[in-house]
C-alpha positions as CSV (number, residue, x, y, z in Angstrom):
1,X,0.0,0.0,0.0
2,X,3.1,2.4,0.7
3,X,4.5,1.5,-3.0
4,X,1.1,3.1,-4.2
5,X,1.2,6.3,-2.4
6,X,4.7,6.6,-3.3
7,X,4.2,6.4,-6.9
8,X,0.9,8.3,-6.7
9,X,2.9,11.1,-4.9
10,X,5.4,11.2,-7.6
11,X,3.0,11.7,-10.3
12,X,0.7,14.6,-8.7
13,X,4.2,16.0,-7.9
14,X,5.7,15.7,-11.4
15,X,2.3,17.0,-12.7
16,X,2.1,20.1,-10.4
17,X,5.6,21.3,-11.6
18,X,5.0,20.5,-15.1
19,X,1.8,22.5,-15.2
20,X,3.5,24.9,-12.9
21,X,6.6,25.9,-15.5
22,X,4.2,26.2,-18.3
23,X,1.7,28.9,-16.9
24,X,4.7,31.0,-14.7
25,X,7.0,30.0,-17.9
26,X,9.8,29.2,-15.7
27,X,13.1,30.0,-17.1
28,X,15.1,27.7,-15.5
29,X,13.3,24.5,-16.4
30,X,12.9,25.4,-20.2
31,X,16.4,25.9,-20.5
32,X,17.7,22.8,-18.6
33,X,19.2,19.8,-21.0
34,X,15.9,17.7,-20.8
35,X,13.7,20.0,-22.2
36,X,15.9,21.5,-24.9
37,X,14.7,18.6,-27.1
38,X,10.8,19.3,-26.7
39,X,12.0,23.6,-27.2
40,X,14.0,23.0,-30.3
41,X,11.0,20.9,-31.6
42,X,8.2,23.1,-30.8
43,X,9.3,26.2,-30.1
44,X,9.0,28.1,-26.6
45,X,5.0,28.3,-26.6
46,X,4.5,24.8,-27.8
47,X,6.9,23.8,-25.3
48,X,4.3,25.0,-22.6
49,X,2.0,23.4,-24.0
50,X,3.2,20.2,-24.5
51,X,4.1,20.4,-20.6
52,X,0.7,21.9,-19.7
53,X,-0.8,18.7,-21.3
54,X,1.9,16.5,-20.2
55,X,1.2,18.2,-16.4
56,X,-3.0,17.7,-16.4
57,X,-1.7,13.8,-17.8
58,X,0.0,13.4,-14.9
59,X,-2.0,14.8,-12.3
60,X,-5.1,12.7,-13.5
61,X,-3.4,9.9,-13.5
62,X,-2.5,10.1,-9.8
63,X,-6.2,10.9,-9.4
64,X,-7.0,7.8,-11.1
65,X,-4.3,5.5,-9.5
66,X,-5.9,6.9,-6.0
67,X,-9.5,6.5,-6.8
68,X,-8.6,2.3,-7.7
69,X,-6.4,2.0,-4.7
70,X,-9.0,3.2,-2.6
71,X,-11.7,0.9,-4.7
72,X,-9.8,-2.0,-4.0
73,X,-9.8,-1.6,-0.3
């Protein structure tokens, strides 16, 4: 049950800062190595966007992963 909170932790975590950098348009995380790539590709405003969606993804999957844990109990 631990290893589920965990990893259900991880996600909402990951969303939050995902969605996070793309509305405040954080500097420091659209310029780090990682998401160069996705910046080159789509340019700066497609960037946030592709982390904005990537974000919401994550966070409602967390949601989801929750919602079955608790199901199953």
């Amino acid at each position: 049950m631990i290893m589920h909170t965990i990893i259900q932790t991880i996600f909402l975590l990951t969303g939050i800062t995902a969605v996070a950098a793309a509305l405040f348009n954080w500097e420091w995380f659209f310029t780090a190595d990682n998401a160069s790539f996705i910046v080159k590709r789509l340019g700066r405003r497609g960037a946030r966007w592709a982390y904005g969606t990537i974000g919401v993804t994550f966070i409602s999957a967390a949601i989801y992963f929750y919602l079955q844990v608790e199901k199953a109990i």
